[in-house]
Structure formats: C-alpha cells, structure tokens
N, C-alpha and C positions, 0 to 999 in steps of 0.2 A: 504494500500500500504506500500512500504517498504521506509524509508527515513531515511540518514545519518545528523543526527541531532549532532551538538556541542553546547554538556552544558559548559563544563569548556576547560582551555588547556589541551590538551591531551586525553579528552574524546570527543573523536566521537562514537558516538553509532547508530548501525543499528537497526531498531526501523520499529514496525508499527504504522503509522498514518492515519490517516481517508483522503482520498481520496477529493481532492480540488475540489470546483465547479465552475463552470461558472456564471458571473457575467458579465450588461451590461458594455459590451464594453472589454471582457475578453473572451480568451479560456482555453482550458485544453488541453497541449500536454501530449502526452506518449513520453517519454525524449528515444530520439535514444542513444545518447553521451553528453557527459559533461566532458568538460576540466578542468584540476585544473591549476593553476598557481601560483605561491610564493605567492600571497594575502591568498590564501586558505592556504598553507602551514604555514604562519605566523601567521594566524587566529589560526590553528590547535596547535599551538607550544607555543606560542608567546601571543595570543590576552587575551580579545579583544580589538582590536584598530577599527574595523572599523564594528563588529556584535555586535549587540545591548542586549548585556548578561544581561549586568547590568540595562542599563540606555535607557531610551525611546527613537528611533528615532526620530525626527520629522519630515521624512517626509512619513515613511512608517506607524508609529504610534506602531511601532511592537517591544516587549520587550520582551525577556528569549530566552527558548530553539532555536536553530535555523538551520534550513535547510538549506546546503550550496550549492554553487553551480551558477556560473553565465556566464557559458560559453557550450552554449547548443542547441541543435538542435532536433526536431521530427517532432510526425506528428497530427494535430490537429485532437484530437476526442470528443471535444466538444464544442461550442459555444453558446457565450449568446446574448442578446438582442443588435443589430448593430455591432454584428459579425460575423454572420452568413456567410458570403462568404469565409471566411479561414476552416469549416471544412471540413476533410478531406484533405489537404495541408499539405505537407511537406514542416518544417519553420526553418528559422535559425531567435535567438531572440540577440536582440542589452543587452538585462537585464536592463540597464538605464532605469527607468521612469521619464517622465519630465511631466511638468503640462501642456505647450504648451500656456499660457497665460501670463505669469509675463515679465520681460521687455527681459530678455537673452532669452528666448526661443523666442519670436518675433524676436528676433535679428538673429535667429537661432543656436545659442548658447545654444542647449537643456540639452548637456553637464555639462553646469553652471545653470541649474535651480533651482530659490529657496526654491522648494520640491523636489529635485533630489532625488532619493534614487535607491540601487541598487537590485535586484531579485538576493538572494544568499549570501548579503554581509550585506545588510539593513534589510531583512524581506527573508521568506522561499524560497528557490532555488529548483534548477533541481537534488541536488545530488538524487532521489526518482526516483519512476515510474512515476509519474506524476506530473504537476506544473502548474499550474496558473498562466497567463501571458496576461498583457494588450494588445491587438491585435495591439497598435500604433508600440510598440517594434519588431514587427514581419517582415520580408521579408520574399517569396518563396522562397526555392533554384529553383536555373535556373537549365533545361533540362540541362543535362550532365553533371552537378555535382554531384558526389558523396556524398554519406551520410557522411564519414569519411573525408573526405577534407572540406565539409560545416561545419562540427562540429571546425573548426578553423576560420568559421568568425568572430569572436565576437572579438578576439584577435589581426588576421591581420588587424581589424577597428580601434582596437587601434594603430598599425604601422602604417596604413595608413593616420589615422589621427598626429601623429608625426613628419610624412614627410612633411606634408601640415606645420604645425608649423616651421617648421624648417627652412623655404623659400629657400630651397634649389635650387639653379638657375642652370641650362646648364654649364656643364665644372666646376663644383665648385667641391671641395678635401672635401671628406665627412670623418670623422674622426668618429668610430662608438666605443666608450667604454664601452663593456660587450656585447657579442655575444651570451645570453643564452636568456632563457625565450621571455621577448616582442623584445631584444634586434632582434634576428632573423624576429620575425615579420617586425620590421624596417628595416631590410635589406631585406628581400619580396616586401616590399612597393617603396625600391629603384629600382627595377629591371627595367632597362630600362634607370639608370641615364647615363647618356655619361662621367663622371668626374672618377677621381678617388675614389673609397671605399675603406676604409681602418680599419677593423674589428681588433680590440684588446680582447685579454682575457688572463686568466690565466688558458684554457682549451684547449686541443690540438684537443680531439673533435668535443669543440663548433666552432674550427676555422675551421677543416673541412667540417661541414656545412653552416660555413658560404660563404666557396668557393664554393661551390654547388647552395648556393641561391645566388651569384652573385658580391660580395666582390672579388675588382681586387687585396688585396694586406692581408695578415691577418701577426698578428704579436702574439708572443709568450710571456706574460712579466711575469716576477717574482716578485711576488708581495712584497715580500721582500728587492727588489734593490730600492736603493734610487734615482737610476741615471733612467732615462723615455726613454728608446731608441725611444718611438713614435716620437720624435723630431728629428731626424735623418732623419725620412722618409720626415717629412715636414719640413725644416729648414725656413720655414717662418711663418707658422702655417698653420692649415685648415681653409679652408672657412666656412665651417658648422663642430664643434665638436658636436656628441648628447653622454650626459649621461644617459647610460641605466644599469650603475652596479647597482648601490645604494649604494653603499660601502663608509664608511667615509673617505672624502678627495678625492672625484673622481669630486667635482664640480670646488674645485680649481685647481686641475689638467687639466681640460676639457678648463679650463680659462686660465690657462697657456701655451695650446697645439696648441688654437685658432688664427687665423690670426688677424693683426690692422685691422678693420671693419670688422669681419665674426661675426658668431652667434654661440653662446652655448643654445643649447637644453637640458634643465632638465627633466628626464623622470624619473629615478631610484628615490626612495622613500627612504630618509632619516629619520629618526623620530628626533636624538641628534643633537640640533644643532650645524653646519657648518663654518668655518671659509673661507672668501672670501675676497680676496684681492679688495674690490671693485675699490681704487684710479687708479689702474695697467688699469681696467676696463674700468673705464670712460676715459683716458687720451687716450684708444686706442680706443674710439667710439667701443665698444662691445656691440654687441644684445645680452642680456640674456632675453632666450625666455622656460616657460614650457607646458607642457601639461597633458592633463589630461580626460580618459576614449576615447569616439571619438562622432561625431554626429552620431545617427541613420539613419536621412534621408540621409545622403550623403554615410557617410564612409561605413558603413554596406552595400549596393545593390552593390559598389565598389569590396569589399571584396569578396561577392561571387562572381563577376565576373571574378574577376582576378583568385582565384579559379577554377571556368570552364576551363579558358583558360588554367591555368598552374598548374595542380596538387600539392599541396602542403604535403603529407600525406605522402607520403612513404618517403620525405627527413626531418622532422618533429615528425611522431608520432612514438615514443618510445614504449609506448606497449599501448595495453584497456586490462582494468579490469573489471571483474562483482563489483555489489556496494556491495557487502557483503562481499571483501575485500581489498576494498577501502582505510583502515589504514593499512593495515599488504603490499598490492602489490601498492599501491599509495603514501600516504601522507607519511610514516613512510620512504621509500625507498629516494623521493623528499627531505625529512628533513636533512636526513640524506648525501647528494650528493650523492647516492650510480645509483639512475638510470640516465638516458640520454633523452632528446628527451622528446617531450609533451606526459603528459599521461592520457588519456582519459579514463571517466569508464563508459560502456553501462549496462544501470539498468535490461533489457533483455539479457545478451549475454547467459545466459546458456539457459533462455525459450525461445527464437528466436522472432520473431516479435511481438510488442508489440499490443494485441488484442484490436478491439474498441470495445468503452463502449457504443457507440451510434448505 
C-alpha cells in the first residue's frame, strides 16, 4: 500500500508499505478521508514533539519512521478475532487508545489514560490506504451522514468535548480567541448556546465562518495593537473566555478579558513557557480550566450526530487531496497560511472506491 511516512522535518515521503493486518480485537479500514490539523503540520515543520522519531513511546511501544494521520474515516474490510461484527461498516475512529482498566479510564477519563497513545501521532496512522485500528476506537456513521462531513468527527469531538470543559451555563458571554482550526470546531459544538458568542481572530475569513457556524458577534484584531478592543464589547469580562490560538501571551490575555468568577479554557498548545498573572486570578475566584483530545465513548457518537443533523462540510472543508500530494497541495500550502478551510486527503480519490481485500 501507499503510506505518507515522516522521517525527519520536512521529509514526508510517499512510500510503499506492507499492508497492516488484523489482530484480536483490531480491524483494517481502507481510509475514505483523513484530516490534517496544525499537530500534523507542526509535526511536518516543527517536530518531533509528539511522533516518536527519536525516542520510544511508551504506550504505543512504537519508534522511527512514522505514518501520520489521526483524523479519519472508512470502511472496515477486515476483522480479527472479537471483531468480527464491524466488517464491512462504514466507521469514523476516535484515534485515542486507552487501556480501559487503570484508574482514569474507570473514571471514564479514557482521554487521560496511563497508556494513552494516539493512531497517527504515537504509532502508524490513516495518512495510507489502509490502517489498523482497535475496534474500541470505532463508531458507525449514522444513516445520513455523509462520508465527507463524518470524516470531521474526530475533531468536532474534540470541540465538543471543550464545551463540556468549559461549563458553559444558559445566557453566559462566550469569548472564543482564535476562530481557525479546532477553534471553529468549538464554535460547532456551541451551536444552540442562547448567550452571546463572541469569535476573535486576526483573519477576516476565519471570522466569516465563524458567522456561519453561529458566532453572534466576531471581531477583527491587529495583532500588533497593544490596546484589546475585545474589552469594549465586554466591559465587564466574559463569563467563559476559551483559548484556542496558541499564540504567546493569549492565556494572559484570555485572563485578562474574563469576568470576576467566569472561566478560562486553555485549548491552544503553547510549548515556551507562559507568563500569568496568577495573584489578578485568585483575588477574582477565576476557573482556569484545560482540555485535552475528547472521550470516545461520549464525545465521538455526539459528533457524528450533530453531523447528521447539520452538515458540516461544505462550511469547513477547504479542498481533499489525493495522498500522493499531500506535501506539495496539503501540508506545504497549511505551513505556509496560504490555504483556508480543513483539508482533507482521500488515499483513493483518483482510483475511486477503495476495493475489499476480504
């Protein structure tokens, strides 16, 4: 099969590799879609910080070259021993493996498990024709959903589960900083809040989607002004601020922007650390609250559903790509800010339906 393997930064290489098998309690999809997201891009540019180039994982066990990929959708064409009822199923996968026994996954915290590891991030992903994927990871897509709108659950589980973090209550001033990437999925996951939304960026298109997926108010900022006109719109602060740039100095910002007793939600991924006014903090009883991936048993059946109900795709996906140019019409275009909109790469789009092997 054909699989987009990164050795180093900047070398992603299309490559054949030997065809993964089934194993109990595992399937093999033939990969529909697979979305990239700034982890991949960073990975591509940047890493590695979170694919195991160098250095062992422990909980995938899985070191060197590595197949990316963790946001993905197909159709089971093979099954091993106690998973036999998913093939043939058309599946959106959560990617998180959790172990299901240690104390957070009891707790149902599978998110925090202490063999977590991710399919695409930890150990060999979907960017390929096909992948190997523990069937716990797996939901159906529900009737009426489409293949291209389900290939975005794996993401809006992570907005969904952000919202849930965030404790967002009835009538509360949602302050959302960074309208691009997951930032959008969070505002998906709002849809239906009755309060004010209030989406910030320094992109004029990310703000008109963000009016589209349901943001009552978006604002324009220069990231260059020292002055925050967000404060303008709230002169008292928000009830829930969530950061979702990642940009240095967006968490004291988010803390600054927030009401006496709301909550700041940390989603954006900083690596250098952060300077935080914590005293400012504690004297205003401030919830600093993060999060991090989403549960599969909740958030994910969630995701597609909301899915069904409300198409997500055509306000969303920016272009798909076949995976054999994946660096030149993907990763390269995302590094660069040059594209828009999520881009998804189907590893069949010039051979059409991906044939089974069983």
């Amino acid at each position: 099969m054909r699989a987009a393997v990164l050795h180093a930064p900047g070398d992603l290489r299309i490559e054949e590799y030997a065809e993964p098998a089934a194993g109990p309690g595992t399937v093999v999809l033939a990969v529909a879609y697979n979305g990239l997201c700034g982890t991949d891009v960073t990975e591509y540019t940047k890493g590695p910080m979170m694919v195991p180039l160098t250095t062992r994982h422990p909980g995938s066990g899985h070191l060197g070259p590595t197949i990316l990929g963790h946001e993905f959708v197909g159709e089971v064409v093979d099954a091993g021993p106690g998973a036999e009822r998913w093939r043939g199923r058309l599946v959106a996968s959560g990617a998180g493996v959790s172990c299901g026994i240690c104390p957070r996954c009891l707790r149902g915290r599978t998110n925090l498990c202490e063999r977590y590891y991710t399919l695409g991030l930890s150990t060999h992903g979907a960017l390929a024709d096909y992948v190997a994927v523990p069937a716990a990871t797996l939901r159906e897509i529900p009737d009426g959903c489409a293949g291209l709108d389900a290939a975005l659950a794996q993401p809006l589980a992570v907005g969904l589960h952000a919202v849930d973090r965030s404790g967002v209550r009835p009538g509360d001033t949602v302050v959302l900083l960074g309208a691009g990437a997951i930032g959008s999925f969070i505002l998906a996951g709002l849809a239906g809040h009755d309060g004010r939304v209030i989406a910030v960026d320094v992109d004029s298109g990310r703000l008109a989607a963000a009016e589209r997926l349901g943001a009552t108010e978006t604002l324009l900022v220069d990231p260059a002004n020292s002055e925050d006109p967000v404060r303008d719109l709230v002169p008292r602060g928000a009830d829930v601020v969530i950061e979702s740039s990642g940009v240095p100095g967006a968490a004291q910002r988010a803390a600054h922007l927030v009401a006496m007793g709301g909550t700041v939600l940390l989603v954006g991924l900083v690596q250098a650390p952060q300077s935080l006014a914590l005293a400012d903090l504690v004297l205003r009883e401030v919830t600093v609250r993060t999060t991090v991936a989403h549960v599969c048993d909740s958030d994910l059946p969630r995701a597609l559903e909301l899915l069904r109900a409300r198409p997500l795709a055509d306000e969303l996906v920016g272009r798909v790509v076949p995976l054999e140019r994946v660096v030149s019409e993907a990763l390269d275009p995302l590094a660069a800010g040059t594209v828009s909109g999520k881009v998804l790469v189907s590893p069949f789009s010039v051979t059409g339906r991906p044939p089974h092997r069983v």
